[in-house]
SEZA-902403 format. One record per residue (C-alpha): x, y, z; residue in three letters. Coordinates in nm, 4 decimals, decimal comma, always signed. Layout:
// SEZA-902403
{X = X; Y = Y; Z = Z; type = ala}
...
// end
This chain:
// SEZA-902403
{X = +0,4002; Y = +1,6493; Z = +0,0902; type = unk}
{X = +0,1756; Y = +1,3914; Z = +0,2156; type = unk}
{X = +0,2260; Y = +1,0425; Z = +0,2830; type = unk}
{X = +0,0534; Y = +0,7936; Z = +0,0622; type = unk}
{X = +0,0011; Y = +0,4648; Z = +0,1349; type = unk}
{X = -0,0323; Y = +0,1910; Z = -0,2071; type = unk}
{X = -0,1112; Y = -0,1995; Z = -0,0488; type = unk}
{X = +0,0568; Y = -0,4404; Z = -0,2786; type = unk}
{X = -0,2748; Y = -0,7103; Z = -0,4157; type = unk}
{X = +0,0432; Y = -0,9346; Z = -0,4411; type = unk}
{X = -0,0111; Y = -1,0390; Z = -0,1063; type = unk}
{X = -0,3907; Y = -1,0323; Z = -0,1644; type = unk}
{X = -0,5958; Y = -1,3616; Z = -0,2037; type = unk}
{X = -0,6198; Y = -1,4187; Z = -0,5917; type = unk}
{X = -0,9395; Y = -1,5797; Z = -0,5704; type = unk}
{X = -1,0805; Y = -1,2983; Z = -0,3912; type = unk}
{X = -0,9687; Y = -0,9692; Z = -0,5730; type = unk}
{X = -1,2440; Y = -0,7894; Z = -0,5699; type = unk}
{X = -1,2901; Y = -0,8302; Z = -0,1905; type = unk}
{X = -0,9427; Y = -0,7920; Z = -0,0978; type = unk}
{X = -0,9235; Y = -0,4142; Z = -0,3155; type = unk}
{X = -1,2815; Y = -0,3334; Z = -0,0566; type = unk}
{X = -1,0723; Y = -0,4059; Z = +0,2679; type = unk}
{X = -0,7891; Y = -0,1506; Z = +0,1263; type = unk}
{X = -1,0293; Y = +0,1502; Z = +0,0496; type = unk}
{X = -0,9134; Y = +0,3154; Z = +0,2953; type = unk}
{X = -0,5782; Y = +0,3580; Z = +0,1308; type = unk}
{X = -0,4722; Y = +0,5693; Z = -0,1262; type = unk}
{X = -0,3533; Y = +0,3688; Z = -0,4215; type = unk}
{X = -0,3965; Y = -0,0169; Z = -0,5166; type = unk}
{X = -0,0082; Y = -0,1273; Z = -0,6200; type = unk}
{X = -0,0415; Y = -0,3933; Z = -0,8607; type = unk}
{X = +0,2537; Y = -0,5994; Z = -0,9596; type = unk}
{X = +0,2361; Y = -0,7085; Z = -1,3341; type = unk}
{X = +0,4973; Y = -0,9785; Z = -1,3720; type = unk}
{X = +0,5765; Y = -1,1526; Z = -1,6866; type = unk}
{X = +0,8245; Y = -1,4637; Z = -1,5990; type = unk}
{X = +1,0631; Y = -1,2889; Z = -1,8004; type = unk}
{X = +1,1552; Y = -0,9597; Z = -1,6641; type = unk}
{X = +1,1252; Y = -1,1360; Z = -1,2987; type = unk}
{X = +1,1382; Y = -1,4671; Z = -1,2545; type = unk}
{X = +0,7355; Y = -1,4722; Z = -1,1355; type = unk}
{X = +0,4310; Y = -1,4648; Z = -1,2945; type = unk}
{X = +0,1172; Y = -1,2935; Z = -1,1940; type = unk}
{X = -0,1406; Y = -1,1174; Z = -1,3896; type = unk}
{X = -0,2272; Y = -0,9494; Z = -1,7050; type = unk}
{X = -0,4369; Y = -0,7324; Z = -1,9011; type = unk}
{X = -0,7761; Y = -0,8835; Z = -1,8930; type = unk}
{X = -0,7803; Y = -0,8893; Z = -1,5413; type = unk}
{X = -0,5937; Y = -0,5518; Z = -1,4686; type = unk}
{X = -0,9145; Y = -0,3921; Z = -1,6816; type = unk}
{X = -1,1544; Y = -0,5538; Z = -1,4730; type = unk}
{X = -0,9779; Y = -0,4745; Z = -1,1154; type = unk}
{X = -0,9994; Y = -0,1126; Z = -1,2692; type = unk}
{X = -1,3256; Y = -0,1380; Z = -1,2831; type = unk}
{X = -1,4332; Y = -0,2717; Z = -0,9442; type = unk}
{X = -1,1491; Y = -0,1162; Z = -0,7435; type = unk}
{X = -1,2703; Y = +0,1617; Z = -0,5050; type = unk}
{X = -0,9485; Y = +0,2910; Z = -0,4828; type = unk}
{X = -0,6847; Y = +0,4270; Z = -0,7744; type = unk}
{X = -0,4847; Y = +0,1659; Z = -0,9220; type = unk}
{X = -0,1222; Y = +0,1516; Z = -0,9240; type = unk}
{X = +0,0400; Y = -0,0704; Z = -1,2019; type = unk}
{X = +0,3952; Y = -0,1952; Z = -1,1640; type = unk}
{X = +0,4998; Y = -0,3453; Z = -1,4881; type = unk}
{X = +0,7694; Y = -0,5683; Z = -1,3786; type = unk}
{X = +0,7750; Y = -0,7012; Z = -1,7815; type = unk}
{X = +0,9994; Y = -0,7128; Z = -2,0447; type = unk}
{X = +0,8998; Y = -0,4309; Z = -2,3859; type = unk}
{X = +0,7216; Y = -0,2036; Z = -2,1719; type = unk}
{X = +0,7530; Y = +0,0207; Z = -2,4611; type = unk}
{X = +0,4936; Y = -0,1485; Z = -2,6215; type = unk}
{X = +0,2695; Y = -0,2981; Z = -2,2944; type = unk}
{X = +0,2437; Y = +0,0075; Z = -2,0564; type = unk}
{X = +0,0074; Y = +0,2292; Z = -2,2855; type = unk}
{X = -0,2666; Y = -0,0800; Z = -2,2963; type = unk}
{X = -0,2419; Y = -0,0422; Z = -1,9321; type = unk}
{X = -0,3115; Y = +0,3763; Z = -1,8956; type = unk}
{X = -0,6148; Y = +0,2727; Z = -2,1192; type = unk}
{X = -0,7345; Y = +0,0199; Z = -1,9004; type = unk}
{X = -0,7696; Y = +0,2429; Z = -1,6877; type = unk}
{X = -0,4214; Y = +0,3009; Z = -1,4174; type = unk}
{X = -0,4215; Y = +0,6235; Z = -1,2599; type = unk}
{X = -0,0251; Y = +0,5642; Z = -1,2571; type = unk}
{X = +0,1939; Y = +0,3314; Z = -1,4499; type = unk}
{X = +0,5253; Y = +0,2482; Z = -1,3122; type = unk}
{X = +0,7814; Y = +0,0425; Z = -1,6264; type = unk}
{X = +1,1137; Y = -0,0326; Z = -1,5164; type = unk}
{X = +1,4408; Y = +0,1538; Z = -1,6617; type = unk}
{X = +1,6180; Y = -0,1712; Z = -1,7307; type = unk}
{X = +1,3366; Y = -0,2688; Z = -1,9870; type = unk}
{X = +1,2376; Y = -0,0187; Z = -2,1577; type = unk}
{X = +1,4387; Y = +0,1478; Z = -2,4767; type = unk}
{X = +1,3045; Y = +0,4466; Z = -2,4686; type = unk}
{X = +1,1618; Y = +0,5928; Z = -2,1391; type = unk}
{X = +1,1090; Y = +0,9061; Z = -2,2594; type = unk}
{X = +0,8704; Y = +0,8746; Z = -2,5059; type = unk}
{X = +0,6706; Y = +0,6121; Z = -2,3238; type = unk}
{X = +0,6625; Y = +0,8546; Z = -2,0428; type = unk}
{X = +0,5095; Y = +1,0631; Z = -2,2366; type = unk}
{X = +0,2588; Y = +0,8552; Z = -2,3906; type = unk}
{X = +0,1417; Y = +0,7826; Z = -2,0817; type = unk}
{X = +0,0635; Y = +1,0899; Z = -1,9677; type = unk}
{X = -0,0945; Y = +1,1827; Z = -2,2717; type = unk}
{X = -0,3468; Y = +0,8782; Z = -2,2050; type = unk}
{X = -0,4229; Y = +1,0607; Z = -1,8651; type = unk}
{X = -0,1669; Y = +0,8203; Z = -1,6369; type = unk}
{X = +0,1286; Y = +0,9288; Z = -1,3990; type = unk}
{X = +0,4135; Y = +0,7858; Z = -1,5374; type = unk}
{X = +0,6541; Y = +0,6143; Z = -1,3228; type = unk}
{X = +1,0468; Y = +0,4944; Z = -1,3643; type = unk}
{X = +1,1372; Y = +0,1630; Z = -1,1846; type = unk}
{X = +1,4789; Y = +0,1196; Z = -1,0660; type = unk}
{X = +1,5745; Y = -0,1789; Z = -0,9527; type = unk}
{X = +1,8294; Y = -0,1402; Z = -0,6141; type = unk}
{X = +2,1376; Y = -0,2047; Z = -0,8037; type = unk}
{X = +2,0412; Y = +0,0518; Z = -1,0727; type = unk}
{X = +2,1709; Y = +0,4247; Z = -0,9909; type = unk}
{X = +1,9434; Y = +0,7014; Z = -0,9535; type = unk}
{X = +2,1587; Y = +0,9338; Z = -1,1011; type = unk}
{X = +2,1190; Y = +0,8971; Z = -1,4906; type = unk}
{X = +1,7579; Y = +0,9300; Z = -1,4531; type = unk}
{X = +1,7684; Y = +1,3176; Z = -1,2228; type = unk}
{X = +1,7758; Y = +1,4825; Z = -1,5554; type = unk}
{X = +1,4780; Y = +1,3575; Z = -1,6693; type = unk}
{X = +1,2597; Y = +1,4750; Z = -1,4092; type = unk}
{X = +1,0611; Y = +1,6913; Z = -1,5806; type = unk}
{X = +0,9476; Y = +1,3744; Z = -1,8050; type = unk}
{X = +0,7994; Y = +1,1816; Z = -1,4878; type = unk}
{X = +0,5263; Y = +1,1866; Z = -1,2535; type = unk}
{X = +0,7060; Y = +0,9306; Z = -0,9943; type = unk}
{X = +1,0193; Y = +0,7085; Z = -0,9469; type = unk}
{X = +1,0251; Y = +0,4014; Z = -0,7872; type = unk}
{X = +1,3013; Y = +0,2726; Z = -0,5932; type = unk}
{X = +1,3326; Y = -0,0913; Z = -0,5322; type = unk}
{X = +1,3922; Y = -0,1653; Z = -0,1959; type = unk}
{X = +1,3855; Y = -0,5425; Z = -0,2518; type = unk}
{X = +1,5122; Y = -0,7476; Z = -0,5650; type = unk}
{X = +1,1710; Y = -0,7349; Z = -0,7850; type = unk}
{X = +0,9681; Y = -1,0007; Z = -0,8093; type = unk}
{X = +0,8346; Y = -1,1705; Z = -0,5332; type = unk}
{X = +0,6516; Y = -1,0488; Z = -0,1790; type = unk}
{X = +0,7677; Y = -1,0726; Z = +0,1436; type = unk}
{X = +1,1199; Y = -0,9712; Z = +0,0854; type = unk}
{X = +1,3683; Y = -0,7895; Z = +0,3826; type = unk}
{X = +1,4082; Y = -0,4071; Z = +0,3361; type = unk}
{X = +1,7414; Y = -0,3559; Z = +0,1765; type = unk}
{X = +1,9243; Y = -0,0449; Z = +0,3994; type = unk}
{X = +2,1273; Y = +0,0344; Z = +0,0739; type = unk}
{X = +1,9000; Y = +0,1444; Z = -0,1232; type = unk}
{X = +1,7865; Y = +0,4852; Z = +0,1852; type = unk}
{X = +2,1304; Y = +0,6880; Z = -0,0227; type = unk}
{X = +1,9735; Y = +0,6154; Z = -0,3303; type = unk}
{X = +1,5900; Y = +0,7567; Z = -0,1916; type = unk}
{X = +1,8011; Y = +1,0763; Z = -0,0375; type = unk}
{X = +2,0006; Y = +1,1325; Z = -0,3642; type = unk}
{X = +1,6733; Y = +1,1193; Z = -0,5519; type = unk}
{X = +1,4628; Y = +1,3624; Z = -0,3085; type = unk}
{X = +1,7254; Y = +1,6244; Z = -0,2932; type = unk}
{X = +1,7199; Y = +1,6643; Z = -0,6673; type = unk}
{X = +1,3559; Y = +1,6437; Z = -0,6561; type = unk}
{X = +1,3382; Y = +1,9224; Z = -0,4408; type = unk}
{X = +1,6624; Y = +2,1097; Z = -0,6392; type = unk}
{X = +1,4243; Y = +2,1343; Z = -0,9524; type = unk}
{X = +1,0980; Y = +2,2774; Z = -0,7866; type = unk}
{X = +0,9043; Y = +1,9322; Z = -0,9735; type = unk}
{X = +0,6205; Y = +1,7794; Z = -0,8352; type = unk}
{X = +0,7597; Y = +1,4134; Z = -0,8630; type = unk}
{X = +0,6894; Y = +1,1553; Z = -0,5902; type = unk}
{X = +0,9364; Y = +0,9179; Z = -0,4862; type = unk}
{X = +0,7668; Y = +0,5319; Z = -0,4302; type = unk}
{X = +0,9479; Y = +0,2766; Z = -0,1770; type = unk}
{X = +0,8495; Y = -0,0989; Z = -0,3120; type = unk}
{X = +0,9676; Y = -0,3829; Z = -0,0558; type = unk}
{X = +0,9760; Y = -0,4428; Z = +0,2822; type = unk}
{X = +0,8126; Y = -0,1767; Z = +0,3605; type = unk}
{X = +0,6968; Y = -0,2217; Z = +0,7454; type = unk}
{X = +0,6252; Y = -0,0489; Z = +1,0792; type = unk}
{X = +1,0250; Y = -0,1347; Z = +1,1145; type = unk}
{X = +1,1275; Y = +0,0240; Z = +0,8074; type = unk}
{X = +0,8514; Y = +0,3114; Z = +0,7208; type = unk}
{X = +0,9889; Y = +0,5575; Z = +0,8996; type = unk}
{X = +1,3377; Y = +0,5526; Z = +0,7653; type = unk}
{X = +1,2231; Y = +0,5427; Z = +0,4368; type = unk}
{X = +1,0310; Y = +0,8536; Z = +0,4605; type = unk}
{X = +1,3521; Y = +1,0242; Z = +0,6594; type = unk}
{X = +1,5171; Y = +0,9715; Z = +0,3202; type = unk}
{X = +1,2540; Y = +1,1292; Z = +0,1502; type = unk}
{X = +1,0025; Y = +0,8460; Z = +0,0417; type = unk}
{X = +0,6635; Y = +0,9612; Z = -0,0480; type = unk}
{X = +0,4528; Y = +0,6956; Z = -0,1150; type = unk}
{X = +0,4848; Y = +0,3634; Z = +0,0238; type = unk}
{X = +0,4151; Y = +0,0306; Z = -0,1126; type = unk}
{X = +0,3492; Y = -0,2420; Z = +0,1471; type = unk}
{X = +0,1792; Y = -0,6032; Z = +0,0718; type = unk}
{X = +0,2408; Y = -0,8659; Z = +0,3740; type = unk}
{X = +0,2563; Y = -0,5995; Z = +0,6212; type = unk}
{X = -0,1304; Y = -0,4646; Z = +0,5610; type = unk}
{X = -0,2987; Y = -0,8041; Z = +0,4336; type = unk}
{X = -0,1045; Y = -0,9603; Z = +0,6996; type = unk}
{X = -0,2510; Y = -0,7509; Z = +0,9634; type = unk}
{X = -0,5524; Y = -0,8041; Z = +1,2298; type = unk}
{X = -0,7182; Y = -0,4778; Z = +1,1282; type = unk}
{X = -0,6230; Y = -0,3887; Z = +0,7949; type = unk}
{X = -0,7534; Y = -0,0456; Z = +0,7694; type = unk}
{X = -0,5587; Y = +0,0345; Z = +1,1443; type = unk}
{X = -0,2534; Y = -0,0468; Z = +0,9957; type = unk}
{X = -0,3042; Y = +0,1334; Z = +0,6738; type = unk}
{X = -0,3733; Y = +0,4354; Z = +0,8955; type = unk}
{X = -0,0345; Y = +0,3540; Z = +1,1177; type = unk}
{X = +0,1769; Y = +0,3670; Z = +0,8294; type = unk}
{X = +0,0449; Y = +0,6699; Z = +0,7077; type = unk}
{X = +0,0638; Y = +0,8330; Z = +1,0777; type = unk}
{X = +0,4634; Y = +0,7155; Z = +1,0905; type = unk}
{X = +0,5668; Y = +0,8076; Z = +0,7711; type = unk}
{X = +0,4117; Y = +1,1531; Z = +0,7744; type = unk}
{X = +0,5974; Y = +1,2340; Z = +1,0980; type = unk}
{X = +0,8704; Y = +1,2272; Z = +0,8346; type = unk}
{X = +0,7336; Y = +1,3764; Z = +0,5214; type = unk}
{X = +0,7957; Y = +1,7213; Z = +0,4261; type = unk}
// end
Protein backbone atom coordinates (compact mmCIF):
# COMPACT_ATOMS: atom_id res chain seq x y z
CA UNK A 1 0.00 0.00 0.00
CA UNK A 2 1.60 3.19 -0.74
CA UNK A 3 2.30 6.04 1.32
CA UNK A 4 0.40 9.21 0.67
CA UNK A 5 1.28 12.32 1.73
CA UNK A 6 -1.99 15.20 2.31
CA UNK A 7 -0.21 18.91 3.49
CA UNK A 8 -2.62 20.52 5.83
CA UNK A 9 -3.50 24.50 3.94
CA UNK A 10 -4.07 25.14 7.74
CA UNK A 11 -0.65 26.05 8.04
CA UNK A 12 -0.77 27.69 4.57
CA UNK A 13 -0.81 31.57 4.16
CA UNK A 14 -4.61 32.49 3.83
CA UNK A 15 -3.97 35.31 1.71
CA UNK A 16 -2.10 33.26 -0.62
CA UNK A 17 -4.14 29.97 -1.25
CA UNK A 18 -3.82 29.56 -4.50
CA UNK A 19 0.01 29.82 -4.36
CA UNK A 20 0.49 27.89 -1.35
CA UNK A 21 -1.80 24.59 -3.06
CA UNK A 22 1.18 25.22 -6.36
CA UNK A 23 4.17 24.70 -3.86
CA UNK A 24 2.34 21.29 -2.60
CA UNK A 25 1.78 19.71 -6.15
CA UNK A 26 4.03 17.52 -5.61
CA UNK A 27 1.98 15.81 -2.97
CA UNK A 28 -0.76 13.66 -3.21
CA UNK A 29 -3.78 15.17 -1.54
CA UNK A 30 -4.56 18.90 -0.31
CA UNK A 31 -6.02 18.27 3.54
CA UNK A 32 -8.29 21.00 4.19
CA UNK A 33 -9.57 21.64 7.63
CA UNK A 34 -13.23 22.99 7.60
CA UNK A 35 -13.85 24.30 11.09
CA UNK A 36 -17.02 25.77 12.26
CA UNK A 37 -16.36 27.41 15.93
CA UNK A 38 -18.70 24.96 17.09
CA UNK A 39 -17.56 21.50 16.59
CA UNK A 40 -13.84 22.92 17.45
CA UNK A 41 -13.32 25.79 19.08
CA UNK A 42 -11.65 27.50 15.62
CA UNK A 43 -12.86 28.89 12.72
CA UNK A 44 -11.53 28.64 9.26
CA UNK A 45 -13.21 28.34 6.00
CA UNK A 46 -16.28 27.47 4.18
CA UNK A 47 -18.03 26.60 1.16
CA UNK A 48 -17.49 29.42 -1.19
CA UNK A 49 -14.00 29.21 -0.86
CA UNK A 50 -13.60 25.32 -0.62
CA UNK A 51 -15.37 25.45 -4.40
CA UNK A 52 -12.96 27.78 -5.62
CA UNK A 53 -9.65 26.01 -4.05
CA UNK A 54 -11.26 22.99 -5.99
CA UNK A 55 -10.99 24.65 -8.80
CA UNK A 56 -7.46 26.05 -8.84
CA UNK A 57 -5.86 23.25 -6.80
CA UNK A 58 -3.43 21.10 -8.88
CA UNK A 59 -3.64 18.52 -6.56
CA UNK A 60 -6.89 16.38 -5.10
CA UNK A 61 -8.52 17.97 -2.30
CA UNK A 62 -8.98 16.52 0.99
CA UNK A 63 -11.87 18.02 3.15
CA UNK A 64 -11.89 17.56 6.91
CA UNK A 65 -15.19 18.71 8.19
CA UNK A 66 -14.37 19.44 11.69
CA UNK A 67 -18.33 20.93 11.94
CA UNK A 68 -21.21 20.27 13.74
CA UNK A 69 -24.56 18.45 11.27
CA UNK A 70 -22.29 17.02 8.88
CA UNK A 71 -25.26 15.11 7.89
CA UNK A 72 -26.49 17.88 6.17
CA UNK A 73 -22.92 19.94 5.15
CA UNK A 74 -20.62 17.12 3.80
CA UNK A 75 -22.67 16.35 0.49
CA UNK A 76 -22.35 20.32 -0.59
CA UNK A 77 -18.78 19.59 -0.19
CA UNK A 78 -18.46 16.11 -2.63
CA UNK A 79 -20.27 18.54 -5.09
CA UNK A 80 -17.88 21.15 -4.82
CA UNK A 81 -15.80 19.14 -5.92
CA UNK A 82 -13.56 16.88 -2.81
CA UNK A 83 -12.09 13.86 -4.09
CA UNK A 84 -12.53 12.66 -0.29
CA UNK A 85 -14.64 13.95 2.51
CA UNK A 86 -13.65 13.14 5.96
CA UNK A 87 -17.02 14.12 8.85
CA UNK A 88 -16.31 13.25 12.25
CA UNK A 89 -18.21 10.27 14.21
CA UNK A 90 -19.01 12.47 17.16
CA UNK A 91 -21.18 14.77 14.83
CA UNK A 92 -22.83 13.10 12.68
CA UNK A 93 -26.29 10.99 13.43
CA UNK A 94 -26.13 8.89 10.92
CA UNK A 95 -22.73 7.94 9.31
CA UNK A 96 -23.96 5.46 7.34
CA UNK A 97 -26.10 6.98 5.11
CA UNK A 98 -23.97 10.06 4.67
CA UNK A 99 -21.25 7.69 3.80
CA UNK A 100 -23.04 6.65 1.32
CA UNK A 101 -24.20 9.73 -0.14
CA UNK A 102 -20.98 10.64 -0.56
CA UNK A 103 -19.84 8.14 -2.51
CA UNK A 104 -22.69 8.24 -4.62
CA UNK A 105 -21.63 12.01 -5.46
CA UNK A 106 -18.22 10.44 -6.62
CA UNK A 107 -16.20 11.29 -3.05
CA UNK A 108 -14.23 8.84 -0.67
CA UNK A 109 -15.91 8.99 2.37
CA UNK A 110 -14.02 9.30 5.48
CA UNK A 111 -14.88 8.70 9.47
CA UNK A 112 -13.11 11.13 11.92
CA UNK A 113 -12.34 9.93 15.27
CA UNK A 114 -11.24 12.10 17.55
CA UNK A 115 -8.20 10.37 19.98
CA UNK A 116 -10.44 9.75 22.83
CA UNK A 117 -13.07 8.09 20.58
CA UNK A 118 -12.52 4.12 20.16
CA UNK A 119 -11.96 2.60 16.95
CA UNK A 120 -13.75 -0.30 17.69
CA UNK A 121 -17.56 0.51 17.13
CA UNK A 122 -16.76 1.76 13.80
CA UNK A 123 -14.60 -1.94 12.40
CA UNK A 124 -17.96 -3.18 11.41
CA UNK A 125 -18.69 -0.67 9.20
CA UNK A 126 -15.87 -0.98 6.99
CA UNK A 127 -17.39 -1.92 4.09
CA UNK A 128 -19.39 1.60 4.27
CA UNK A 129 -16.00 3.72 4.11
CA UNK A 130 -13.35 4.68 1.87
CA UNK A 131 -10.92 5.98 4.86
CA UNK A 132 -10.77 6.56 8.68
CA UNK A 133 -9.10 9.16 10.25
CA UNK A 134 -7.47 8.96 13.47
CA UNK A 135 -6.80 12.03 15.42
CA UNK A 136 -3.51 12.16 16.60
CA UNK A 137 -3.95 15.62 18.16
CA UNK A 138 -7.15 17.16 19.89
CA UNK A 139 -8.92 18.71 16.58
CA UNK A 140 -8.84 22.00 15.92
CA UNK A 141 -5.88 23.88 15.75
CA UNK A 142 -2.18 23.30 13.92
CA UNK A 143 0.88 22.75 15.38
CA UNK A 144 -0.15 20.35 18.01
CA UNK A 145 2.44 17.40 19.71
CA UNK A 146 1.82 13.84 18.33
CA UNK A 147 -0.19 12.05 20.92
CA UNK A 148 1.71 8.29 21.38
CA UNK A 149 -1.79 6.95 22.53
CA UNK A 150 -3.50 7.12 19.83
CA UNK A 151 -0.41 4.31 17.60
CA UNK A 152 -2.95 1.16 19.57
CA UNK A 153 -5.79 2.74 18.20
CA UNK A 154 -3.98 3.04 14.29
CA UNK A 155 -2.81 -0.87 14.90
CA UNK A 156 -6.31 -1.99 16.12
CA UNK A 157 -7.77 -0.29 13.08
CA UNK A 158 -5.17 -1.74 10.36
CA UNK A 159 -5.41 -5.25 11.55
CA UNK A 160 -9.13 -5.28 10.97
CA UNK A 161 -8.57 -3.52 7.82
CA UNK A 162 -6.49 -6.11 6.64
CA UNK A 163 -8.91 -9.05 8.51
CA UNK A 164 -11.74 -7.98 5.98
CA UNK A 165 -9.74 -7.97 2.59
CA UNK A 166 -11.25 -3.88 2.22
CA UNK A 167 -9.49 -1.38 0.49
CA UNK A 168 -9.83 1.31 3.33
CA UNK A 169 -6.96 3.71 4.11
CA UNK A 170 -6.16 4.68 7.46
CA UNK A 171 -5.28 8.83 7.71
CA UNK A 172 -2.91 10.13 10.70
CA UNK A 173 -4.02 14.03 11.36
CA UNK A 174 -1.54 15.85 13.91
CA UNK A 175 1.82 16.08 14.58
CA UNK A 176 2.72 14.35 12.02
CA UNK A 177 6.69 14.95 11.56
CA UNK A 178 10.04 13.44 10.48
CA UNK A 179 9.93 12.44 14.45
CA UNK A 180 6.71 10.82 14.37
CA UNK A 181 6.10 9.52 10.55
CA UNK A 182 7.63 6.57 10.86
CA UNK A 183 5.88 5.20 13.86
CA UNK A 184 2.76 6.05 12.57
CA UNK A 185 3.14 4.08 9.50
CA UNK A 186 4.67 0.99 11.80
CA UNK A 187 1.12 1.02 13.18
CA UNK A 188 -0.29 0.89 9.97
CA UNK A 189 -0.98 4.61 8.88
CA UNK A 190 -1.49 5.13 5.26
CA UNK A 191 -1.82 8.48 4.49
CA UNK A 192 -0.38 11.21 6.38
CA UNK A 193 -1.55 14.60 7.10
CA UNK A 194 1.19 17.13 7.97
CA UNK A 195 0.75 21.17 7.98
CA UNK A 196 3.75 23.01 9.99
CA UNK A 197 6.11 20.36 9.18
CA UNK A 198 5.94 20.88 5.08
CA UNK A 199 4.98 24.76 4.96
CA UNK A 200 7.43 25.10 7.64
CA UNK A 201 10.17 23.65 5.66
CA UNK A 202 13.19 25.23 3.47
CA UNK A 203 12.29 23.11 0.45
CA UNK A 204 8.84 22.16 0.58
CA UNK A 205 8.65 19.68 -2.13
CA UNK A 206 12.10 17.81 -0.38
CA UNK A 207 10.28 17.33 2.56
CA UNK A 208 7.10 16.19 0.99
CA UNK A 209 9.29 13.61 -0.75
CA UNK A 210 11.11 12.68 2.85
CA UNK A 211 7.98 11.87 4.40
CA UNK A 212 6.85 9.83 1.76
CA UNK A 213 10.45 7.99 1.57
CA UNK A 214 10.12 7.29 5.66
CA UNK A 215 6.80 6.27 5.87
CA UNK A 216 6.92 3.85 2.96
CA UNK A 217 9.88 2.05 4.57
CA UNK A 218 6.94 1.13 6.78
CA UNK A 219 3.95 0.65 4.60
CA UNK A 220 2.83 -2.64 3.53
Amino acid sequence: MAALIAPSILSADFANLERDLGRIADADYAHVDVMDNHFVPNLTLGLPIFERLAKVSPIPLDAHLMIENPDRWAPAFAEAGAASVTFHAEAAQAPVRLARELRKLGSRAGVALRPATPVEPYLDLLAEVDMILVMTVEPGFGGQSFIEGTLPKIRRAREAVSESGLDVWIQVDGGVSRETIERAADAGANVFVAGSAVYGAEDIPAEIATLRALASKHTH
